[in-house]
BABA-828486 format. One record per residue (C-alpha): residue in three letters; chain; z, y negated, x negated. Coordinates in steps of 0.2 Angstrom, whole numbers. Layout:
<nodes>
node res = ALA&chain = A&w = Z&v = Y&u = X
...
</nodes>
This chain:
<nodes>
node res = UNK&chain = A&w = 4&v = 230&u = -869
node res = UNK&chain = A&w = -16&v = 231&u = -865
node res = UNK&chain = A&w = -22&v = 215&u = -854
node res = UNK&chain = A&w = -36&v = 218&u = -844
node res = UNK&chain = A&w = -49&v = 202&u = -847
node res = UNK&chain = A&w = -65&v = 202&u = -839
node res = UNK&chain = A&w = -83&v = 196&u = -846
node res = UNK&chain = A&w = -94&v = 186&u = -835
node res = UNK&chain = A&w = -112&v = 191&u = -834
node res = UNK&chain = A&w = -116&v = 178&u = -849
node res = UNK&chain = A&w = -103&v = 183&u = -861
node res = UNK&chain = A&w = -89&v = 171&u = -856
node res = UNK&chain = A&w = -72&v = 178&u = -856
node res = UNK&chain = A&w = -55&v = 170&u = -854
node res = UNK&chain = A&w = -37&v = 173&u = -862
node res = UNK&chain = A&w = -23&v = 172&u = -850
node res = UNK&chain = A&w = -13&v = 154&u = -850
node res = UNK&chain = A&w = 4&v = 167&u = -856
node res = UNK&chain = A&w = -7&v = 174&u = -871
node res = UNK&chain = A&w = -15&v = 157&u = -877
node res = UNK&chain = A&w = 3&v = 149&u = -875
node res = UNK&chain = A&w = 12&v = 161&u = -886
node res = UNK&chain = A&w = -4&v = 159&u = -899
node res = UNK&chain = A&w = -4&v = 142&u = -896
node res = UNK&chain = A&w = -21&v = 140&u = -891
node res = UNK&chain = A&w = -14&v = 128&u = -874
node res = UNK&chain = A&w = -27&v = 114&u = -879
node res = UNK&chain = A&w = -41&v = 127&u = -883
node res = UNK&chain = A&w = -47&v = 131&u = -899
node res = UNK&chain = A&w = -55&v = 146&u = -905
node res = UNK&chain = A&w = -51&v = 165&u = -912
node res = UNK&chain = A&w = -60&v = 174&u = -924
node res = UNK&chain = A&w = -68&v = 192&u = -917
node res = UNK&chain = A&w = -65&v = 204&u = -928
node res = UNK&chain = A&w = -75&v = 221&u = -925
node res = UNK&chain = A&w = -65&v = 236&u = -933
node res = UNK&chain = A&w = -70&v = 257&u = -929
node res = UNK&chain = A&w = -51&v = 254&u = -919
node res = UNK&chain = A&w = -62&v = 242&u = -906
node res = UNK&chain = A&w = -61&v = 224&u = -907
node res = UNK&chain = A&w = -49&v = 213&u = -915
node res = UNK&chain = A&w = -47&v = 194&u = -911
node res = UNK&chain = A&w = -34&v = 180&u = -923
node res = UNK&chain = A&w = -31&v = 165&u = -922
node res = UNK&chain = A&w = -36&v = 154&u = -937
node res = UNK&chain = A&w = -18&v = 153&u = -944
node res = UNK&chain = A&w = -19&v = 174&u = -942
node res = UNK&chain = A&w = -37&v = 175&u = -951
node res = UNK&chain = A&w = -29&v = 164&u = -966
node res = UNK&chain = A&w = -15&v = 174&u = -967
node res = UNK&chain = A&w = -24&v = 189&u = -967
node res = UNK&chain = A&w = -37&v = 183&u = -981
node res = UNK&chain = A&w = -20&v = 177&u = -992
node res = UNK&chain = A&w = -12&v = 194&u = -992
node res = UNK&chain = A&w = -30&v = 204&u = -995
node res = UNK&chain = A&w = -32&v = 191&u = -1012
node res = UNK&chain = A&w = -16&v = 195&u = -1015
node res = UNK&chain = A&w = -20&v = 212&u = -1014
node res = UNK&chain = A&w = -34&v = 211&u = -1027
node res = UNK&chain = A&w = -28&v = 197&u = -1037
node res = UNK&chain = A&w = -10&v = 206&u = -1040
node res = UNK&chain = A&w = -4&v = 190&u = -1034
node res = UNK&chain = A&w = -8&v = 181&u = -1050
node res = UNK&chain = A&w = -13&v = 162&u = -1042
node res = UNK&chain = A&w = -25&v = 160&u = -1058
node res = UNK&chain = A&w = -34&v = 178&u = -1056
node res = UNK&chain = A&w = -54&v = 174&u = -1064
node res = UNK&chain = A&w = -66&v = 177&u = -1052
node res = UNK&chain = A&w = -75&v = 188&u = -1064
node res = UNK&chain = A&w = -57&v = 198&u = -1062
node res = UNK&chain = A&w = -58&v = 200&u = -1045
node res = UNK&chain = A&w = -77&v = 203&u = -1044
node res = UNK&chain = A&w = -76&v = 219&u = -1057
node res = UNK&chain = A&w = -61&v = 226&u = -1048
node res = UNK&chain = A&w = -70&v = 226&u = -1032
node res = UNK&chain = A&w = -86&v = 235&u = -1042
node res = UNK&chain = A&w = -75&v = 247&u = -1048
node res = UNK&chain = A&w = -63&v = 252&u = -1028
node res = UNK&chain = A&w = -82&v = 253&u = -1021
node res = UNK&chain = A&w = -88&v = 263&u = -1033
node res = UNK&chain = A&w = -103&v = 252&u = -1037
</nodes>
């Protein structure tokens, strides 16, 4: 469900108390802002690992001692460089 949270005039905005509770942000902390063509996506640091994990997955086929050079000449290839 959408929450409504307002922007102060020099770019401060606050989570509700329920949302940073259930991310466990209830000390403070700080989110990453991701910008998709969606609109704008923000995770938590535990989220943002995640995330970067599954995507090496992705392009590593899971192998934990994938080469760089591996990886690197994959990507060339999906981009079409």
């Amino acid at each position: 469900m959408p929450t409504k949270v307002n922007i102060t005039p020099n770019g401060r905005m606050s989570l509700p108390a329920d949302i940073r509770k259930r991310l466990g942000l209830v000390d403070g902390g700080s989110v990453y802002l991701d910008e998709t063509d969606e609109g704008v996506v923000l995770r938590t640091a535990a989220q943002a690992v995640t995330r970067a994990q599954a995507l090496a997955k992705r392009y590593t086929d899971g192998s934990p001692d994938a080469a760089v050079e591996a990886f690197l000449a994959r990507r060339r290839e999906e981009s079409g460089e």
